[in-house]
C-alpha positions as CSV (number, residue, x, y, z in Angstrom):
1,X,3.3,12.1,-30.1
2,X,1.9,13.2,-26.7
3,X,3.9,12.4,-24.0
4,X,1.9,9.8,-21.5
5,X,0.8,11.6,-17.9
6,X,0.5,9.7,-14.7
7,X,-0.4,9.9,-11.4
8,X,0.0,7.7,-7.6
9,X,-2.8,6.5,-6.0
10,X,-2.2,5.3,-2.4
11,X,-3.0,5.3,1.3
12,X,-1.2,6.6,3.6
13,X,-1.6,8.1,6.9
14,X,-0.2,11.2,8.8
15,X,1.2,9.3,11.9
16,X,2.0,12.9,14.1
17,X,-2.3,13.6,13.2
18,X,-2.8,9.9,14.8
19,X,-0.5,10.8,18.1
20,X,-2.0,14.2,18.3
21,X,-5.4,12.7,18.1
22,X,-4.6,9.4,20.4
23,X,-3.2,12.3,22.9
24,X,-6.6,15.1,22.8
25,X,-8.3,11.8,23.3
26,X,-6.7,10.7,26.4
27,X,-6.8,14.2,28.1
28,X,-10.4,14.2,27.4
29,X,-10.9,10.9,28.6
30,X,-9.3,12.3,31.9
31,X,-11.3,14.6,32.1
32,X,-14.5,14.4,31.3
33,X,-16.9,13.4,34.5
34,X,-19.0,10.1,32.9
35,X,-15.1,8.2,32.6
36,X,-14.4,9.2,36.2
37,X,-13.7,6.1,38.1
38,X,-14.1,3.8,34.6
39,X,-10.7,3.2,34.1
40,X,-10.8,4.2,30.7
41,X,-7.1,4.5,28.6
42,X,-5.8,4.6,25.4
43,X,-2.7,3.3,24.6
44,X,-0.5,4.0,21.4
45,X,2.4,2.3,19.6
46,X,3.3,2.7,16.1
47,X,0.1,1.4,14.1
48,X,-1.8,-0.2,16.9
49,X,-4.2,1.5,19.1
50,X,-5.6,-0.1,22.4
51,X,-8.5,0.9,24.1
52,X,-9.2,-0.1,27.8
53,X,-12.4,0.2,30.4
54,X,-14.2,-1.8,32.9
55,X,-17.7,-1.7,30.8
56,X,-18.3,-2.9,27.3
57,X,-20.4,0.5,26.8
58,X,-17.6,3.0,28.5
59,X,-15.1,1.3,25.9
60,X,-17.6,1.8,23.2
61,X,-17.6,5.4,24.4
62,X,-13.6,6.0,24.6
63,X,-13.4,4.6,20.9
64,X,-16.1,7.6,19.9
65,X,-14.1,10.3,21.6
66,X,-11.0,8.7,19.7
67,X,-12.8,8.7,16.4
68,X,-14.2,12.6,16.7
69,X,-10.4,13.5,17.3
70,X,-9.6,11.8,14.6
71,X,-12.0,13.4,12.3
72,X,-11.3,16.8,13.6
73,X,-7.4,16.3,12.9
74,X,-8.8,15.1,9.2
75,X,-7.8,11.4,8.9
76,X,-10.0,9.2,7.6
77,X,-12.0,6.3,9.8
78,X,-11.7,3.9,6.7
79,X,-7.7,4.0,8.0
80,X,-8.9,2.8,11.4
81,X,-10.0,-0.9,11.8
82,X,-11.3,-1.2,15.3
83,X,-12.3,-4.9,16.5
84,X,-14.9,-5.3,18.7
85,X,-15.1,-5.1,22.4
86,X,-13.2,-8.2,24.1
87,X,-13.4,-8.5,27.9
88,X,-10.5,-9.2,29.7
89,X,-10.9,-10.3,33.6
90,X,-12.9,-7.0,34.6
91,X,-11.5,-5.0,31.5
92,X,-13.0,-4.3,28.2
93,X,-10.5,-3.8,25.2
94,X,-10.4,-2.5,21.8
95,X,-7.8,-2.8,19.2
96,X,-7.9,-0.9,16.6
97,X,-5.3,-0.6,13.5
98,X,-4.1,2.6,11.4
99,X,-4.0,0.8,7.9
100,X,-1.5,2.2,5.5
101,X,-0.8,0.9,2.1
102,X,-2.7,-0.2,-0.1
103,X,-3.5,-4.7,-0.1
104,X,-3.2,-6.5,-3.0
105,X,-7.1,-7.0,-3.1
106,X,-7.7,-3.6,-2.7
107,X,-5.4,-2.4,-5.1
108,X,-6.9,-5.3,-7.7
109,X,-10.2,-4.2,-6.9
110,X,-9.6,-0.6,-8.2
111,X,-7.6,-1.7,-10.8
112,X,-10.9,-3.2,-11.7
113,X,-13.3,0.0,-11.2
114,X,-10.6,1.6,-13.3
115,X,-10.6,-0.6,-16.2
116,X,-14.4,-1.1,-16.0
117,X,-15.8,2.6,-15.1
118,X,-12.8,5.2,-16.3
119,X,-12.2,6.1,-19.7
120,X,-10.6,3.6,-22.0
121,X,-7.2,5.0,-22.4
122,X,-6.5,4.7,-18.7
123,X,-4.4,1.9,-17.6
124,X,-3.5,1.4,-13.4
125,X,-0.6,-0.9,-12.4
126,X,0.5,-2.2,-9.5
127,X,3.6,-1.1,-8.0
128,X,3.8,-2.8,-4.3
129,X,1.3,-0.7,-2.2
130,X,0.5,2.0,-4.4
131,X,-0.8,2.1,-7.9
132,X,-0.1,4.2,-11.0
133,X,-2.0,5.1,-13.4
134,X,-1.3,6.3,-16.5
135,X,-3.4,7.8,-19.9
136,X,-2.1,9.9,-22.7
137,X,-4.9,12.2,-21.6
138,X,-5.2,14.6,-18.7
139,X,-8.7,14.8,-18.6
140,X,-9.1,11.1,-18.4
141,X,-7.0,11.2,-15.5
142,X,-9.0,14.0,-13.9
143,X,-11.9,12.1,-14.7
144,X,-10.5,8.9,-13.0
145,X,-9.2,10.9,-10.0
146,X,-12.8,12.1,-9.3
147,X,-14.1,8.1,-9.5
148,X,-11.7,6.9,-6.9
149,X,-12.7,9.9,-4.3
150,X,-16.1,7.8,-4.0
151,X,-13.8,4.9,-3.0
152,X,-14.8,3.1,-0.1
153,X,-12.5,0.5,0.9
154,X,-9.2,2.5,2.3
155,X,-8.9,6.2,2.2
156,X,-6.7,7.4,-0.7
157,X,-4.8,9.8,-1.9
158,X,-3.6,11.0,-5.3
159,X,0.1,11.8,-5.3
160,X,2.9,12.2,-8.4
161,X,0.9,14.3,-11.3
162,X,2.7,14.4,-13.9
């Protein structure tokens, strides 16, 4: 009998990729002569990222210099969940998020796009924030590994092969 194959599917992020970004973004910000005198920071602890500037647009503008970093150290936007501007007194602020993990409703709907767009001899369960999934077949699980890259909710990632 063939033995059953599996793989992880989760979402995690490289947190020294975020730092180095949140810190190219900064000197830039320093830098660079259209944020001169706009009092525009960022700010980073652990998952949270906060933006700061004294015009709606200029904050607007710091969060696009954060997200080209970002992209250029290869992490995915669909980890970062950036509210909208909020003006504070004469500052503007932005929050923004690193997800990591996968939700239960995210991780229910691909259970979902598995069971009604993969082969039938895949199965996903849910195992906190990560799935597995599991087929007797490695080709069904390539197959389903190349349906989830299309995946837009949370970036993922396909760890454990076995």
């Amino acid at each position: 009998m063939a033995k059953e194959s599996t793989f992880d599917v989760v979402s995690e992020v490289d947190k020294q990729e975020v730092a180095n970004a949140v810190n190219q973004a900064a000197k830039e910000l320093q830098q660079r002569y259209d944020f001169k005198d706009t009092g525009a920071e960022i700010e980073h602890t652990e998952n949270t990222i906060t933006l700061t500037a004294n015009a709606e647009e200029r904050v607007n503008a710091a969060l696009d210099v954060l997200q080209s970093k970002m992209i250029r150290r290869g992490i995915s936007l669909k980890a970062l969940d950036a509210s909208e501007p909020v003006a504070t007194g004469k500052q503007h602020k932005i929050t923004a998020t690193i997800k990591e993990g996968i939700d239960q409703p995210t991780a229910k709907k691909i259970s979902k796009l598995i069971r009604d767009e993969a082969p039938k001899s895949v199965k996903a369960n849910i195992q906190g924030d990560q799935l597995r999934v599991s087929s007797k077949s490695r080709d069904d699980l390539q197959a389903t590994i190349n349906l989830l890259r299309d995946f837009e909710d949370a970036p993922l990632q396909f760890i454990n092969f076995k």
